[in-house]
C-alpha positions as CSV (number, residue, x, y, z in Angstrom):
1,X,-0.4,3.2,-18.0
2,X,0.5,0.5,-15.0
3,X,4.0,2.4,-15.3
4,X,2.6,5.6,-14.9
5,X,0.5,5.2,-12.2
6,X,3.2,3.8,-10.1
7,X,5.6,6.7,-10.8
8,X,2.6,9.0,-10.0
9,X,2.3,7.1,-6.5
10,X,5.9,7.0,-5.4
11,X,6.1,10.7,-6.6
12,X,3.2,11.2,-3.8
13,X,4.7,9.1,-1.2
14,X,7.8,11.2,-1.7
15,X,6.1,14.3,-1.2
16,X,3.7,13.6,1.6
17,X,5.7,11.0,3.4
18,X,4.7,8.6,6.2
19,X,1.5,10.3,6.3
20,X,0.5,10.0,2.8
21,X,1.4,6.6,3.0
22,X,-0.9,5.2,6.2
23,X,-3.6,6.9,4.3
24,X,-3.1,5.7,0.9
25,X,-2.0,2.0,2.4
26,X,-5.3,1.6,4.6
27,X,-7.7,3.1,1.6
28,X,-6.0,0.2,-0.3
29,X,-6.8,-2.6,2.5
30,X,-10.3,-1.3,2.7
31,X,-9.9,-2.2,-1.3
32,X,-8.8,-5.5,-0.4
33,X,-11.4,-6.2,2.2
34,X,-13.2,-9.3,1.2
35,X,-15.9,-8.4,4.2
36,X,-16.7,-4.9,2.8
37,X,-19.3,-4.1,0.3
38,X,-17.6,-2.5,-2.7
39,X,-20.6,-1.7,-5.1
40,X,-20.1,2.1,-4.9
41,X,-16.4,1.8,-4.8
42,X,-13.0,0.6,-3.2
43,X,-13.0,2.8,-0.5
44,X,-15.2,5.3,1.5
45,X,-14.3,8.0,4.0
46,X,-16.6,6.4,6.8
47,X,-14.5,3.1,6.3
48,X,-10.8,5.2,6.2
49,X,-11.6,7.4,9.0
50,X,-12.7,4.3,11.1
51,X,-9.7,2.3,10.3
52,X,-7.4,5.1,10.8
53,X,-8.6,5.6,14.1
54,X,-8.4,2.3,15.1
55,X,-4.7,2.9,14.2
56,X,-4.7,5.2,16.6
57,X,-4.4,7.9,14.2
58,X,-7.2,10.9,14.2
59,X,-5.8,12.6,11.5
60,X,-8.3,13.8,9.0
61,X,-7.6,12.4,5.7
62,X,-9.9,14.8,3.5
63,X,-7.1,16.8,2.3
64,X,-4.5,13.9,0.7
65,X,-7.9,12.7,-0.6
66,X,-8.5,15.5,-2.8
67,X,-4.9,15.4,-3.8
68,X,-5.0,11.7,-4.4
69,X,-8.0,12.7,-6.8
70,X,-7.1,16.0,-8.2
71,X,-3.0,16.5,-8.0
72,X,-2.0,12.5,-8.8
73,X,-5.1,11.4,-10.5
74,X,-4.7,8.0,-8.5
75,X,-8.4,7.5,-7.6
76,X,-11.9,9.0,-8.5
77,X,-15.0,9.9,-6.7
78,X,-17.6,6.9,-7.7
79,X,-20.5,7.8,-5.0
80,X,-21.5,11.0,-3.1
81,X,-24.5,11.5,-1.2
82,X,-25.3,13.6,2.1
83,X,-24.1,10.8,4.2
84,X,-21.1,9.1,2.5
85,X,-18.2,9.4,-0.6
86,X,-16.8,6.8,-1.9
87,X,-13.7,6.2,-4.7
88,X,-11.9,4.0,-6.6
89,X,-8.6,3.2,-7.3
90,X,-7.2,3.7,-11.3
91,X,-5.3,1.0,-11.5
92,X,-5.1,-0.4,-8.0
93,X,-2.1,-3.7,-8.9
94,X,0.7,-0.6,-9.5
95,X,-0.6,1.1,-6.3
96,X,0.3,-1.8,-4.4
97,X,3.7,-2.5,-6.2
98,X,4.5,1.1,-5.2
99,X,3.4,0.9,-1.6
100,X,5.6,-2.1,-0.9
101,X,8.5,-0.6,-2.2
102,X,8.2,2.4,-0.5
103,X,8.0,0.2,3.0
104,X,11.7,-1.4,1.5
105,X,10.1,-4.6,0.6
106,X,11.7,-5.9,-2.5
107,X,10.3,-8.0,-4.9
108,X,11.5,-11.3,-4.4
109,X,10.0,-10.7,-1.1
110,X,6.2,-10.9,-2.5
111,X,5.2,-14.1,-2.6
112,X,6.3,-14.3,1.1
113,X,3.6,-12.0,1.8
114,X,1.3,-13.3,0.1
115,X,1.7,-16.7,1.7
116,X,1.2,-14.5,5.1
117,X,-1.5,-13.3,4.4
118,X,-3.1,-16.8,3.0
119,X,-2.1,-18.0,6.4
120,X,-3.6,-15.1,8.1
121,X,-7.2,-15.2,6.3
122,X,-7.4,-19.2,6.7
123,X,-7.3,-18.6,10.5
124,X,-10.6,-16.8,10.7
125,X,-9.5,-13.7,12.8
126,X,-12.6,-11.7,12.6
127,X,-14.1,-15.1,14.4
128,X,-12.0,-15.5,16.8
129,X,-12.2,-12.2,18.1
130,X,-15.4,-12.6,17.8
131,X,-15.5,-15.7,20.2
132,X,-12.7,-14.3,22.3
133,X,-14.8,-10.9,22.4
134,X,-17.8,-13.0,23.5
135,X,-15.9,-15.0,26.1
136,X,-14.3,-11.7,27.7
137,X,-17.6,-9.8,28.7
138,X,-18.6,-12.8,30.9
139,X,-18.2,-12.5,34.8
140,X,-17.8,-16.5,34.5
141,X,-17.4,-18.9,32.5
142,X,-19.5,-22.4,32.1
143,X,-18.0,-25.4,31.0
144,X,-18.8,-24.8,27.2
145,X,-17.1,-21.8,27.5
146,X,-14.1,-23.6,28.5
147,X,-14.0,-26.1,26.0
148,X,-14.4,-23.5,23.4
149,X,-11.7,-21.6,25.2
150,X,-9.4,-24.4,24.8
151,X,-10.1,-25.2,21.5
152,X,-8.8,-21.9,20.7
153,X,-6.0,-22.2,22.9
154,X,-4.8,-25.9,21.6
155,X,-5.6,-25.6,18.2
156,X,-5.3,-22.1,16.9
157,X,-3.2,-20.1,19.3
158,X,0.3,-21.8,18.1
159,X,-0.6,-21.1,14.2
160,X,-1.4,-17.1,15.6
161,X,1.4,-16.6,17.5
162,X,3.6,-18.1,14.5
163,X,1.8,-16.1,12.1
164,X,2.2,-13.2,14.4
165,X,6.4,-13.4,14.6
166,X,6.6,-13.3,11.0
167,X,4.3,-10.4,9.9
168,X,6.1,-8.8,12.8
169,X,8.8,-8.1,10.3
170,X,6.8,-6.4,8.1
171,X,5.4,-4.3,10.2
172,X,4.7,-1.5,7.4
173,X,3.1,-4.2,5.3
174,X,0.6,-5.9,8.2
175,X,0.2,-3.4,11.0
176,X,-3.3,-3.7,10.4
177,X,-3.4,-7.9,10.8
178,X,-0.9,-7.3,13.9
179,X,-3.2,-5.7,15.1
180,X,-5.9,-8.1,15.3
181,X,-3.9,-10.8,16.5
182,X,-2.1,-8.8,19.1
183,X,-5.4,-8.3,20.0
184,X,-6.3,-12.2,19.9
185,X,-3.1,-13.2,22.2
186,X,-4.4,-10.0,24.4
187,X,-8.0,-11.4,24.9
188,X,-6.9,-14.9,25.5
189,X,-4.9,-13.9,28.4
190,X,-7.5,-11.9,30.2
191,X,-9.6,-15.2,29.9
192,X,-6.8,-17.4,30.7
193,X,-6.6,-15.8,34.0
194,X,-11.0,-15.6,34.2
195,X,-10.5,-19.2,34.0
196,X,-7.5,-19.4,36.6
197,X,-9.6,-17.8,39.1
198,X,-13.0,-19.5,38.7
199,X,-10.8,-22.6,39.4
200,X,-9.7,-20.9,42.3
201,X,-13.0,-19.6,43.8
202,X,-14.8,-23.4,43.2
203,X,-11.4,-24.9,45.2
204,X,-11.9,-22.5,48.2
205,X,-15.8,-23.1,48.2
206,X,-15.3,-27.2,48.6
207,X,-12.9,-26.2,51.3
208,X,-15.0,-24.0,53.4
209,X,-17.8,-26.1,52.9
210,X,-16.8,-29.0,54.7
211,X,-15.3,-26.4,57.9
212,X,-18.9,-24.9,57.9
213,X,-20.1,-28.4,58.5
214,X,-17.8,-28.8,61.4
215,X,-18.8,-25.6,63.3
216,X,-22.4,-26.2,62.9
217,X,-21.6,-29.8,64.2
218,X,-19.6,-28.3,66.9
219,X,-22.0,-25.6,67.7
220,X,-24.9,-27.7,68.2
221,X,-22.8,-29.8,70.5
């Protein structure tokens, strides 16, 4: 069966090419998503379109759904109501097996991605965004935000930007984690520089303070 389902996905991927596989690749992350709710399935449309887009991609998946269901037999509708459809994979471990080599990752190569993606979950993306997110919307920052800020910067910024360089070369496989830590670096510069000129304003205030001071002194003399 395991055989067959994998033969059945590479046959798709073959047919519908780079666009069957972002589809079929981010319904199977959504799968894998420990923060999801999965009681009515492994993936909805809601959750696909929404990460497609977020891709950058505003294709409309409906179609290489139904063929995904009806043609290939690969998944089946589990939920359907007025506001959202959800399915699940038949046998989601071949799926995967077939994705990767599809991408031109080999075997051997696997337990290297798994130990990315170990690496990748132990670092708490979703929070520091979160954090960083937080941190961004301020006009300034107090000196709690700082700390914070650095914490970030000293402790987990190295292990990111590590973690970063080597999903980088799977790019097929992680585009979605890139991503999010792209995005991590890209926040942490914007603050970087909030923080740079906060320094900056409180410098130039204790320097015009004190000439203030001096041409009131002088005035009144």
């Amino acid at each position: 069966m395991s055989d067959l389902v994998k033969l059945r996905t590479l046959e798709f991927l073959s047919n519908y090419g780079d666009k069957g596989y972002i589809v079929l690749r981010t319904a199977l992350d959504i799968a894998l998503d420990p923060g999801i709710d999965h009681r009515l399935g492994d993936f909805s449309f809601k959750h696909l379109v929404f990460r497609l887009r977020r891709q950058g991609i505003n294709y409309n998946p409906a179609n290489l759904i139904r063929i995904l269901e009806k043609e290939y037999g690969l998944i089946e509708k589990t939920y359907s109501s007025k506001s959202q459809k959800w399915w699940s994979f038949i046998d989601l471990e071949p799926i995967r097996k077939a994705l990767l080599e599809y991408s031109g990752v080999e075997e051997a190569e696997e337990p290297r991605l798994r130990l990315l993606l170990i690496k990748y979950k132990s670092m708490e993306p979703s929070r520091l965004l979160n954090v960083l997110r937080r941190l961004s919307m301020k006009d300034t920052l107090n000196a709690i935000d700082k700390k914070v800020f650095r914490e970030i910067v000293f402790e987990d910024l190295d292990k990111i930007t590590s973690i970063l360089e080597e999903m980088m070369a799977y790019e097929d496989v992680f585009s979605k984690e890139i991503m999010t830590l792209q995005e991590i670096m890209s926040l942490a510069e914007r603050i970087a520089s909030k923080v740079e000129e906060g320094a900056s304003r409180t410098i130039k205030r204790k320097i015009e303070k004190p000439l203030m001071s001096n041409e009131k002194e002088y005035g009144e003399a």
